[in-house]
N, CA, C and O atoms as a Tinker XYZ file with bonds, in Angstrom:
   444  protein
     1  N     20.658000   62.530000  -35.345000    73     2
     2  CA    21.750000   63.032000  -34.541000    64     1     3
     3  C     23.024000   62.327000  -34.957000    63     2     4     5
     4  O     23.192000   61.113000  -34.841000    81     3
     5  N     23.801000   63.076000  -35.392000    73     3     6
     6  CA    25.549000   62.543000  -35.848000    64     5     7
     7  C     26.176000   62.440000  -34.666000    63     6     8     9
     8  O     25.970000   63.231000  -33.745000    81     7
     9  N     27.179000   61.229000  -34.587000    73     7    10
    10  CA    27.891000   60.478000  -33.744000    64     9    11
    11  C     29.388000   60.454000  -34.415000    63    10    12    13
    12  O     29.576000   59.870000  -35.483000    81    11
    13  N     30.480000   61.158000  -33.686000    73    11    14
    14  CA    31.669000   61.032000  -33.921000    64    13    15
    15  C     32.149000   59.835000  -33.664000    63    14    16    17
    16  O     31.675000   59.466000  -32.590000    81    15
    17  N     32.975000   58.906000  -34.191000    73    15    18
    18  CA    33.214000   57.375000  -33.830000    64    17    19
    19  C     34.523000   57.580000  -34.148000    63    18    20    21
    20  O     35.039000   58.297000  -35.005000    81    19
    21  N     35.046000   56.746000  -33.221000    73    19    22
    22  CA    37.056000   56.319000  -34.258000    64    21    23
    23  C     36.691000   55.056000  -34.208000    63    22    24    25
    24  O     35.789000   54.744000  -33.431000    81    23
    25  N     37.174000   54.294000  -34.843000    73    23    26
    26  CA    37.318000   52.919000  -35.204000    64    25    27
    27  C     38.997000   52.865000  -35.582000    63    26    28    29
    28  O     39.669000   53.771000  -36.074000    81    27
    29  N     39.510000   51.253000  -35.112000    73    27    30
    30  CA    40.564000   50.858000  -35.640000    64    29    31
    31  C     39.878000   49.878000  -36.468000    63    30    32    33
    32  O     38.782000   49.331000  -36.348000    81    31
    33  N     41.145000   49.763000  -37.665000    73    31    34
    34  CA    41.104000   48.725000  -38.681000    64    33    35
    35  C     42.461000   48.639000  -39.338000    63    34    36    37
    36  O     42.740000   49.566000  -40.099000    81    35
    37  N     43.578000   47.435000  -39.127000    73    35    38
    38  CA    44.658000   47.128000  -39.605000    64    37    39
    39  C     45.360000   48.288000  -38.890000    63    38    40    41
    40  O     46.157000   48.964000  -39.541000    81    39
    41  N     45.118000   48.581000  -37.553000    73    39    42
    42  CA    46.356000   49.035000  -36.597000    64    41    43
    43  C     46.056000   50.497000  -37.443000    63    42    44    45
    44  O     46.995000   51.233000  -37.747000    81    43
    45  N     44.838000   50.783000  -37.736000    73    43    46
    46  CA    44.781000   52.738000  -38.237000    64    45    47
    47  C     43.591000   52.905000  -37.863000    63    46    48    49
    48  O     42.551000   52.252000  -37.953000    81    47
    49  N     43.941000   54.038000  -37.357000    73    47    50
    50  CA    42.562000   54.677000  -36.785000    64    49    51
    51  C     41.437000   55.581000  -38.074000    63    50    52    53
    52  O     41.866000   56.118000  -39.096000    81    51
    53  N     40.333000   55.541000  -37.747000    73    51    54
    54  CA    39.367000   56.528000  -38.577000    64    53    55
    55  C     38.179000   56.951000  -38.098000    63    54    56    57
    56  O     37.304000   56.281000  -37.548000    81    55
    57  N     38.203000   58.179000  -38.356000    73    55    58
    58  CA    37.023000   58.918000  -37.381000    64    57    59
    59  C     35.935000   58.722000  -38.353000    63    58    60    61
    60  O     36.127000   58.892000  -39.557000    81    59
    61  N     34.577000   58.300000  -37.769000    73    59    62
    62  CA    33.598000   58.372000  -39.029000    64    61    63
    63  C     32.110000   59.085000  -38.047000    63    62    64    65
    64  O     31.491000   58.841000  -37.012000    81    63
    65  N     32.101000   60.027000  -39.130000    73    63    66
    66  CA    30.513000   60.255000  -38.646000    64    65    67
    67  C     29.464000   59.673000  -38.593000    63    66    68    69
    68  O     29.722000   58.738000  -39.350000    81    67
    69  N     28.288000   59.486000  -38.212000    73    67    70
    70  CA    27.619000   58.549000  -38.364000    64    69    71
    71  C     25.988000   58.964000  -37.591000    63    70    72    73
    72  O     25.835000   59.743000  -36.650000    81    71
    73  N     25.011000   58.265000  -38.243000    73    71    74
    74  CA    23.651000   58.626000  -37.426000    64    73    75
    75  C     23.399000   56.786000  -36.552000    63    74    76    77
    76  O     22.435000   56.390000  -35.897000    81    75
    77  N     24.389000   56.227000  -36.833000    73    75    78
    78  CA    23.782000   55.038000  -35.763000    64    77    79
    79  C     24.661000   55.160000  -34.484000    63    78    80    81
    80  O     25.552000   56.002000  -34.370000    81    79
    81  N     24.370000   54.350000  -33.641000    73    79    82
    82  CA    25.317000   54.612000  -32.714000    64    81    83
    83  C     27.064000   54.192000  -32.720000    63    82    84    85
    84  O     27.892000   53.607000  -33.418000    81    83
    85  N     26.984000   54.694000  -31.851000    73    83    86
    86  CA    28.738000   54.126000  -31.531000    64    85    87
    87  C     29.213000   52.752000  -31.355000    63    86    88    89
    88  O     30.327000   52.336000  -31.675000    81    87
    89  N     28.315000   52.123000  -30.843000    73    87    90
    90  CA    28.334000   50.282000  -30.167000    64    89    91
    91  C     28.281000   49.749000  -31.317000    63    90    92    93
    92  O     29.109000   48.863000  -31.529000    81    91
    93  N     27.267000   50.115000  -32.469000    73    91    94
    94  CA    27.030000   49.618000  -33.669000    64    93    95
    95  C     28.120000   49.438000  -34.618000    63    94    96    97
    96  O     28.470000   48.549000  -35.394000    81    95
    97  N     28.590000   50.752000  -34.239000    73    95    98
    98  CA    29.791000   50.961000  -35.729000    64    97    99
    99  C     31.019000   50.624000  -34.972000    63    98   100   101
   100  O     31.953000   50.587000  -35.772000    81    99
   101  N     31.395000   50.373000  -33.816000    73    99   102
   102  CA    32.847000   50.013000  -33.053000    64   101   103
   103  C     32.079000   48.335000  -33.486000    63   102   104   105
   104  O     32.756000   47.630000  -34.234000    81   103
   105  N     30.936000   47.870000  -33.081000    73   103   106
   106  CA    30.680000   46.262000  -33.619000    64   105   107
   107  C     30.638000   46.027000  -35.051000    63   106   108   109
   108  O     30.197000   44.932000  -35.402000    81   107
   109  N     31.035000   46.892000  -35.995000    73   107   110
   110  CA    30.821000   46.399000  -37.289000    64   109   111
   111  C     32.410000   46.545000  -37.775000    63   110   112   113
   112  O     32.906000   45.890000  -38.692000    81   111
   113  N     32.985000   47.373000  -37.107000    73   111   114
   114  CA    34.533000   47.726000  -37.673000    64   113   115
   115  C     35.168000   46.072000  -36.770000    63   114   116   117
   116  O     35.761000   45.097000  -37.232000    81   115
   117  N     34.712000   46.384000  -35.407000    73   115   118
   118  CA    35.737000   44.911000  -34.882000    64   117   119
   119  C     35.705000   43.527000  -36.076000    63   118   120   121
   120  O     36.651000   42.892000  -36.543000    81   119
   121  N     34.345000   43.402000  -36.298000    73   119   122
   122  CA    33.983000   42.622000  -37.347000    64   121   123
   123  C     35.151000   42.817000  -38.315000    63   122   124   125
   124  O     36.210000   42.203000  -38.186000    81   123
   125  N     34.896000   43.759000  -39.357000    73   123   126
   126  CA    35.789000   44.190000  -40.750000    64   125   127
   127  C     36.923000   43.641000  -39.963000    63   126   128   129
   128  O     37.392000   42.527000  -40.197000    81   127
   129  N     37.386000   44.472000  -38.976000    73   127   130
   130  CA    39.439000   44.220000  -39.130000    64   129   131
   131  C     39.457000   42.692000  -38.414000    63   130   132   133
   132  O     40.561000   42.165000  -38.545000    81   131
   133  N     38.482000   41.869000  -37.691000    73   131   134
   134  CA    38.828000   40.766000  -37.944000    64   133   135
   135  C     39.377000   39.946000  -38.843000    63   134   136   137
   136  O     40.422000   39.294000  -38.831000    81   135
   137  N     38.207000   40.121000  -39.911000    73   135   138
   138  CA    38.588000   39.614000  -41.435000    64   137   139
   139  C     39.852000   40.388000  -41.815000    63   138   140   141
   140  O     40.896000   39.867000  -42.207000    81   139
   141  N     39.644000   41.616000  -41.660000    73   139   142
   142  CA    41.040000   42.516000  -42.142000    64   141   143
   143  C     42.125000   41.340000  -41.757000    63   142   144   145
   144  O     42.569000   40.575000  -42.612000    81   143
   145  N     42.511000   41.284000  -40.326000    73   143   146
   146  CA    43.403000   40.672000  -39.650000    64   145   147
   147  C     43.805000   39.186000  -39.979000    63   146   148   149
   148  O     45.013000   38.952000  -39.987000    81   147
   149  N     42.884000   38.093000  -40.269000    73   147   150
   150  CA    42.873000   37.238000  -40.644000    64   149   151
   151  C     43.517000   37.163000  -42.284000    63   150   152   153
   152  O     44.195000   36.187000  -42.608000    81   151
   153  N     43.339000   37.869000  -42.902000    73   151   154
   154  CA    43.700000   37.870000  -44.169000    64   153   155
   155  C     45.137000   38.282000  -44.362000    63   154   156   157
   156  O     45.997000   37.801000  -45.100000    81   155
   157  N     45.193000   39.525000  -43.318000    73   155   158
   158  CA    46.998000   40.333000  -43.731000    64   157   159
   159  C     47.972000   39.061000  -42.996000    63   158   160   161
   160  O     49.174000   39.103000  -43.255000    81   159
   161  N     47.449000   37.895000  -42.054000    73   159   162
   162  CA    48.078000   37.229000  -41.108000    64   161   163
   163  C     48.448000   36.038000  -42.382000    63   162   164   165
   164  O     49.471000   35.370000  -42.230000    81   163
   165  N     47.919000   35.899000  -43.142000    73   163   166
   166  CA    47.627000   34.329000  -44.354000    64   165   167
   167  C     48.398000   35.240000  -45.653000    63   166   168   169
   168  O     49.295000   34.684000  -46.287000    81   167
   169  N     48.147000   36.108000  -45.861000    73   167   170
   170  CA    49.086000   36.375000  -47.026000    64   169   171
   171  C     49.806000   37.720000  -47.094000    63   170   172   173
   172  O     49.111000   38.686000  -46.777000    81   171
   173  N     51.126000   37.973000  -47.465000    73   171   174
   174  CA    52.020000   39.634000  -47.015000    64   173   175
   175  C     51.685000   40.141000  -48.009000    63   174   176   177
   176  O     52.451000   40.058000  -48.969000    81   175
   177  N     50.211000   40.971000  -48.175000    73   175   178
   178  CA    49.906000   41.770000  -49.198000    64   177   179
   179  C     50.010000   42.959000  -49.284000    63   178   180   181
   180  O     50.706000   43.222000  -48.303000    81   179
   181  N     49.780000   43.969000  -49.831000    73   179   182
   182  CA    50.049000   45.783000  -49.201000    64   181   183
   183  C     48.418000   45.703000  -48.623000    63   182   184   185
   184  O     47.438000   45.175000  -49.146000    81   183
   185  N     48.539000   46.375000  -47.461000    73   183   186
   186  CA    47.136000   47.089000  -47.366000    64   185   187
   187  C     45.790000   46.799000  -47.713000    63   186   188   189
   188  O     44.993000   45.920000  -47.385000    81   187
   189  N     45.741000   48.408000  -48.951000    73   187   190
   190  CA    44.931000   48.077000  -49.802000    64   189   191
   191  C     44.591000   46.621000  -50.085000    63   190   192   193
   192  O     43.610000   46.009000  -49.664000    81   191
   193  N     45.461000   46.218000  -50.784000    73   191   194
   194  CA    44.731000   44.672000  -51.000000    64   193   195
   195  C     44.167000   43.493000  -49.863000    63   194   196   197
   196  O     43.517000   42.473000  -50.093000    81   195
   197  N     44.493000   43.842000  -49.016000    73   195   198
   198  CA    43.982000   43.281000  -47.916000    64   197   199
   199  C     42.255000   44.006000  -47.593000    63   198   200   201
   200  O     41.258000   43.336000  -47.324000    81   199
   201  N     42.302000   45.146000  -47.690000    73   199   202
   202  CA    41.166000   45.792000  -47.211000    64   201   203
   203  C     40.096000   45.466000  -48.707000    63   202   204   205
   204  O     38.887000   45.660000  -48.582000    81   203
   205  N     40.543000   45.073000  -49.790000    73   203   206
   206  CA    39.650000   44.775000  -50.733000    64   205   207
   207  C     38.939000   43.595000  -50.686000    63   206   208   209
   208  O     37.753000   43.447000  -50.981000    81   207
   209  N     39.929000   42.537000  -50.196000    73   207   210
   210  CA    39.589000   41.132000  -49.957000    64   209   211
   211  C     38.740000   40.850000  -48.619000    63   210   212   213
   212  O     37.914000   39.944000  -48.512000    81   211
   213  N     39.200000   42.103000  -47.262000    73   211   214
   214  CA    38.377000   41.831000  -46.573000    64   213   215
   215  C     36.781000   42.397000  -47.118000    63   214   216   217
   216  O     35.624000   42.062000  -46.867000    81   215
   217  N     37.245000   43.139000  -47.746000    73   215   218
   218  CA    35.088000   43.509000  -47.862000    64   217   219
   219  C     34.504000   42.741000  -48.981000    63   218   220   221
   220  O     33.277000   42.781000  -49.069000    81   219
   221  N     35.296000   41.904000  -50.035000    73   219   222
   222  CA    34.468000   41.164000  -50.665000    64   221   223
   223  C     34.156000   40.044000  -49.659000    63   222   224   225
   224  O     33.078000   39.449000  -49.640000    81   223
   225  N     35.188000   39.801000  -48.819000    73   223   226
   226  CA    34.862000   38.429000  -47.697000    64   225   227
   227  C     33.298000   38.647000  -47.130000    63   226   228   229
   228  O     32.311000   37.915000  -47.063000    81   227
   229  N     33.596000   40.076000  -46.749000    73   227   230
   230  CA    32.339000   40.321000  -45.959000    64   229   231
   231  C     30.793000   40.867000  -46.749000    63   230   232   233
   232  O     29.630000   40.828000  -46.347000    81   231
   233  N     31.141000   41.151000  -47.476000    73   231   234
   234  CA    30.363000   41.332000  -48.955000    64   233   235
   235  C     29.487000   39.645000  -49.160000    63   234   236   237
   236  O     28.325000   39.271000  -48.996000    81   235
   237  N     30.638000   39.043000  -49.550000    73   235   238
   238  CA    30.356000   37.657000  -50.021000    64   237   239
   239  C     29.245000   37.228000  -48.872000    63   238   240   241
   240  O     28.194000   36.708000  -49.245000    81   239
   241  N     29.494000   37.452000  -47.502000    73   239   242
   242  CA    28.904000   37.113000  -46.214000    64   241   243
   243  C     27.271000   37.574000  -46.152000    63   242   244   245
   244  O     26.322000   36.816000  -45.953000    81   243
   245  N     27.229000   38.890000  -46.357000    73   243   246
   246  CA    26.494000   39.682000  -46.246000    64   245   247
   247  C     25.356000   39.164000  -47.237000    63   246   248   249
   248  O     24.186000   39.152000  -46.855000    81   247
   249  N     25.823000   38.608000  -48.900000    73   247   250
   250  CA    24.891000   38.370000  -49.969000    64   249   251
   251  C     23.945000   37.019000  -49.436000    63   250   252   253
   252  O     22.726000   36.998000  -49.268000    81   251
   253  N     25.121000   35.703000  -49.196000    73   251   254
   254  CA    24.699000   34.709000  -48.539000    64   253   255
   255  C     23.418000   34.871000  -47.801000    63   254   256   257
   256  O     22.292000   34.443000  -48.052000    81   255
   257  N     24.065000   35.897000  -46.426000    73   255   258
   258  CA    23.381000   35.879000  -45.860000    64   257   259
   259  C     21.163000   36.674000  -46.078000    63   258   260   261
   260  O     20.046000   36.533000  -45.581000    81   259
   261  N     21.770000   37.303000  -46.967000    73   259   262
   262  CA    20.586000   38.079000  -47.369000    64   261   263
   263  C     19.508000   37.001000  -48.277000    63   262   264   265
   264  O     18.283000   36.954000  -48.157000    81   263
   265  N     20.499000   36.049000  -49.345000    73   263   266
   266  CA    19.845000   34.811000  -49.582000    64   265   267
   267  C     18.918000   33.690000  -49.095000    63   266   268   269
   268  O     18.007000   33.027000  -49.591000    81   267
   269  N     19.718000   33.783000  -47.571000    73   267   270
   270  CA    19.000000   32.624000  -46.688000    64   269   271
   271  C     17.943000   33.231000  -46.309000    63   270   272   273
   272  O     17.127000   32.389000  -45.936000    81   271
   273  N     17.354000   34.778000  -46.174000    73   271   274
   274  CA    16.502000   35.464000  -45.480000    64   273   275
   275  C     15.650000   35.531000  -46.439000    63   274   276   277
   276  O     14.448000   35.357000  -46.240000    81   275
   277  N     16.230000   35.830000  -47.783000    73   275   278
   278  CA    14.848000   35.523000  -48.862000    64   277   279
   279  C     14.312000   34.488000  -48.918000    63   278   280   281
   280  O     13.124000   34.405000  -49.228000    81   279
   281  N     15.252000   33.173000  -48.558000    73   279   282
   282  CA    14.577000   31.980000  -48.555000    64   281   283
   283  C     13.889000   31.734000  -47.633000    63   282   284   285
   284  O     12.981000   31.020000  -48.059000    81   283
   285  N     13.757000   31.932000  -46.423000    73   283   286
   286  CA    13.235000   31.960000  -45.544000    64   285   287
   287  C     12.087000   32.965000  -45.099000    63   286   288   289
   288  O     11.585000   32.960000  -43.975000    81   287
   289  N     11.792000   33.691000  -45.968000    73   287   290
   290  CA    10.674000   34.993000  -46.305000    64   289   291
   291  C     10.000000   34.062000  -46.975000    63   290   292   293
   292  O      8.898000   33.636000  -46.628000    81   291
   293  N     10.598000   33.719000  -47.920000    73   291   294
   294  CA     9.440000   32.741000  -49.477000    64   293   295
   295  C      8.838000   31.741000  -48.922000    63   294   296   297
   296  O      7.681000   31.404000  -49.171000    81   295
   297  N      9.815000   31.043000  -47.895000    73   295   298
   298  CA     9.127000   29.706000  -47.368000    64   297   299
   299  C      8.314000   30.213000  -45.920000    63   298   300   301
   300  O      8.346000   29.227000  -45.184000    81   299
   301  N      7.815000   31.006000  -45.426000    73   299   302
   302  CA     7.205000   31.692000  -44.506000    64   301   303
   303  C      6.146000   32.289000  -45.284000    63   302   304   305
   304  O      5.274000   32.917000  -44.684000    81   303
   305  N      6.113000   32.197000  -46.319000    73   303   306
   306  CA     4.700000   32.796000  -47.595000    64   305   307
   307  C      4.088000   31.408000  -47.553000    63   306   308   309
   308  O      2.889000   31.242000  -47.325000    81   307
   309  N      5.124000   30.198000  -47.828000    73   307   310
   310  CA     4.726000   29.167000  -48.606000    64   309   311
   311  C      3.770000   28.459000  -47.610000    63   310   312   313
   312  O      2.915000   27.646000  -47.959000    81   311
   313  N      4.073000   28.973000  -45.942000    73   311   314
   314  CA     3.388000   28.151000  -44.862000    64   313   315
   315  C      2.308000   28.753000  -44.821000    63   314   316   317
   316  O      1.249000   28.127000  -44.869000    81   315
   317  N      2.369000   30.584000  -44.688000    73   315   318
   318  CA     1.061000   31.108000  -44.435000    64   317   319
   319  C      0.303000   30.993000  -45.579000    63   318   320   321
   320  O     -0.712000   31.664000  -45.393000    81   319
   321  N      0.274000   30.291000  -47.074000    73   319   322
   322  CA    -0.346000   30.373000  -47.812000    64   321   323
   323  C     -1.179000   29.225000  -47.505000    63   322   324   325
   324  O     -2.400000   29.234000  -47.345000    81   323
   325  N      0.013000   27.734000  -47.407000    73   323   326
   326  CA    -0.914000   26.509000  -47.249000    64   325   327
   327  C     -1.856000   26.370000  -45.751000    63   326   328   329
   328  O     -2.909000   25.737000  -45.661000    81   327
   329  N     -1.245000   27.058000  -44.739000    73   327   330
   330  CA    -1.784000   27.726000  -43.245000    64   329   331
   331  C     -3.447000   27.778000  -43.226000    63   330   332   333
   332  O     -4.151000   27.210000  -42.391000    81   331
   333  N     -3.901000   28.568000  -44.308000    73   331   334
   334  CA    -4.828000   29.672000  -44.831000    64   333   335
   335  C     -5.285000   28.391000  -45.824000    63   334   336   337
   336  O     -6.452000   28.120000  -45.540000    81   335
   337  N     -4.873000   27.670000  -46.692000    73   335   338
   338  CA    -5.544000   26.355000  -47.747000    64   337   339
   339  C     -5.621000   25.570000  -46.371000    63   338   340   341
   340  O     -6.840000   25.735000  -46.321000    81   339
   341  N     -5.457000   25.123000  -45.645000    73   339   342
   342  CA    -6.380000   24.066000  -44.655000    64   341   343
   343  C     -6.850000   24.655000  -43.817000    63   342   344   345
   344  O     -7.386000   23.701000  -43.253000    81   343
   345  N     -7.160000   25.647000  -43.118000    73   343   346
   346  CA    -7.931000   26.342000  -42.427000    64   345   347
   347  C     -9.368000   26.475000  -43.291000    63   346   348   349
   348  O    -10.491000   26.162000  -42.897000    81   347
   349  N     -9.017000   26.984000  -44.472000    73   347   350
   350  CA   -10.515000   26.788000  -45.165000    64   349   351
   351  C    -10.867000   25.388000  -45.367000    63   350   352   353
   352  O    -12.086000   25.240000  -45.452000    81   351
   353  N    -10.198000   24.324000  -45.470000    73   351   354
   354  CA   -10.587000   22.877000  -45.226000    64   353   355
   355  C    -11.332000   22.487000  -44.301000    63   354   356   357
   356  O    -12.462000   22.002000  -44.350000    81   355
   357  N    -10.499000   22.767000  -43.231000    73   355   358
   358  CA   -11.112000   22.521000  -41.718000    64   357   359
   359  C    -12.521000   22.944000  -41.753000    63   358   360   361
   360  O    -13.502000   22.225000  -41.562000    81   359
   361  N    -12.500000   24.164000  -42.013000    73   359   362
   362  CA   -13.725000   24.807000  -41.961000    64   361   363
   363  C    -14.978000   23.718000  -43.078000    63   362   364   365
   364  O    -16.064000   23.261000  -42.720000    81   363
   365  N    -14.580000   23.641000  -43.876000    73   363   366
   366  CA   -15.447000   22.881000  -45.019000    64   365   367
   367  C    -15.639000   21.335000  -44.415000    63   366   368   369
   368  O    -16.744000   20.798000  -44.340000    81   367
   369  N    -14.790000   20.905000  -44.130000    73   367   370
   370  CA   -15.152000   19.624000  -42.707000    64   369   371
   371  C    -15.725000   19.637000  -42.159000    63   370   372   373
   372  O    -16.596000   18.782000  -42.002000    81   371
   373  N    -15.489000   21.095000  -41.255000    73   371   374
   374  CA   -16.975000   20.951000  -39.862000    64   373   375
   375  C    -18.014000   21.304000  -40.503000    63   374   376   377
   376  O    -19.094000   21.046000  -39.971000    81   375
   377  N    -18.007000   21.976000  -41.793000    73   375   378
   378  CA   -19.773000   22.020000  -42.098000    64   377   379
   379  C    -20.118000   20.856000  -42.708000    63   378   380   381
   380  O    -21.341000   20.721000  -42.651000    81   379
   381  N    -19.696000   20.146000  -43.148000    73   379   382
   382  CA   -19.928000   18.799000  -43.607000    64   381   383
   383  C    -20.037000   17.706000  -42.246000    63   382   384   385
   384  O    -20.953000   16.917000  -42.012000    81   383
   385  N    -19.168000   17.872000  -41.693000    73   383   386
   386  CA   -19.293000   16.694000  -40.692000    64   385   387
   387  C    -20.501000   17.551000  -39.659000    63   386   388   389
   388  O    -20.754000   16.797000  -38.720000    81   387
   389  N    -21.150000   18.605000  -39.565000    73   387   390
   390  CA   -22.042000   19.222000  -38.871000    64   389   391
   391  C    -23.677000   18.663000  -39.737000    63   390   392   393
   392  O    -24.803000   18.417000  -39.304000    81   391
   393  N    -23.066000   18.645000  -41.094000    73   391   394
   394  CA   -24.371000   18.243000  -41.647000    64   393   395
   395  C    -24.558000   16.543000  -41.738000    63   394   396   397
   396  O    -25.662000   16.024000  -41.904000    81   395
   397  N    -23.363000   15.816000  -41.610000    73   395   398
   398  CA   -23.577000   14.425000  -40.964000    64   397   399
   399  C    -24.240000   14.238000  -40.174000    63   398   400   401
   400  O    -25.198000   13.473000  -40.288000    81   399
   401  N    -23.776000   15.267000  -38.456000    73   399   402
   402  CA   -24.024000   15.013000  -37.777000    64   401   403
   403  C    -25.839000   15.771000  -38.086000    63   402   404   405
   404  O    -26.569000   15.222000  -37.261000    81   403
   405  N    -26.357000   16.395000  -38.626000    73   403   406
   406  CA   -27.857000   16.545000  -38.699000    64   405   407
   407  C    -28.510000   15.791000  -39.485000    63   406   408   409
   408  O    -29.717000   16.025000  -39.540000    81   407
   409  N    -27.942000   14.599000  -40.389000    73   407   410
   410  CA   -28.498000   14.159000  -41.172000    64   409   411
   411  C    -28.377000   12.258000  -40.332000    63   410   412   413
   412  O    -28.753000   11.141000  -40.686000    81   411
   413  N    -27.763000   12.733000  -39.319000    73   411   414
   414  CA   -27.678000   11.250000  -38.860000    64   413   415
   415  C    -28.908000   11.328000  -37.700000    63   414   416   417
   416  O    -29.694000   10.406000  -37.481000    81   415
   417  N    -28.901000   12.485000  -37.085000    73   415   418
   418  CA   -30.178000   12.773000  -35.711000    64   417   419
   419  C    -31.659000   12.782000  -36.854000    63   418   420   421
   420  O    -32.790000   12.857000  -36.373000    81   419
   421  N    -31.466000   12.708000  -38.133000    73   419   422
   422  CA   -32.892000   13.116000  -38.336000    64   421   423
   423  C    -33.213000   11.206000  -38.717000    63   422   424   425
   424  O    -34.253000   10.582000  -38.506000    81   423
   425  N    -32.284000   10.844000  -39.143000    73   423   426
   426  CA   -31.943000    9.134000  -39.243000    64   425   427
   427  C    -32.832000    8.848000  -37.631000    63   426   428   429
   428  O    -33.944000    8.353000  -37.444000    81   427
   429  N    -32.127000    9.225000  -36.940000    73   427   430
   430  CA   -32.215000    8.363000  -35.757000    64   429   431
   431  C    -33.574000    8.557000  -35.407000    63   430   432   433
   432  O    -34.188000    7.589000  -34.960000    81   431
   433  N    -34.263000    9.877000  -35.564000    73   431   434
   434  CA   -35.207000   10.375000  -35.239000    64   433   435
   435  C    -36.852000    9.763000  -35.975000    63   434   436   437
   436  O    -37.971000    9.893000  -35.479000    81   435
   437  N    -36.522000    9.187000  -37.101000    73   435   438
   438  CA   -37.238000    8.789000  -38.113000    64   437   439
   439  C    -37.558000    6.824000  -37.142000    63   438   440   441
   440  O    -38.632000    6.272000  -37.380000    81   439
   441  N    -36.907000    6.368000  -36.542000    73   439   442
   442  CA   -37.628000    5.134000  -36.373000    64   441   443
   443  C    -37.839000    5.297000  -34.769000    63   442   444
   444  O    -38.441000    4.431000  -34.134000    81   443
């Protein structure tokens, strides 16, 4: 289902169609013209160049952020892998320390 949206960005409006909602895309534009805003406020550039710098800003943001999530995917492998290597330990313990414990009752049992 398509969703008519306006969004402002740098004091201009734009209607965008869209299949997510409205909350989503009015929260992703406030985002953009933040950065938008922050940037046209620090240097008197035209426009355009402002709107380029804001999406590599947020670009740049976005990669980072996708980085830390791979890292944090890999190291969430790295736990359930070693998770899964001492669980089969454990396990190899209690049959060992199970066969202690039968090899010590047959000890005891013997005098």
């Amino acid at each position: 289902m398509s969703n008519k949206v306006t969004i402002t960005v740098g004091g201009t409006n734009y209607n965008i169609i869209t299949d997510d909602t409205p909350e989503y895309i009015r929260e992703c534009a406030e985002y953009f013209d933040t950065q938008f805003t922050e940037i046209s406020r620090s240097a008197h550039i035209p426009a355009l160049s402002v709107a380029v710098l804001a999406g590599i800003t947020v670009t740049d943001e976005f990669f980072k952020t996708r980085e830390s999530v791979d890292n944090l995917v890999r190291q969430m492998k790295e736990y359930m892998d070693e998770t899964t290597r001492m669980r089969a330990e454990v396990g190899e313990l209690k049959r060992e320390l199970d066969r202690a414990h039968a090899e010590l009752e047959r000890y005891r049992n013997r005098g």
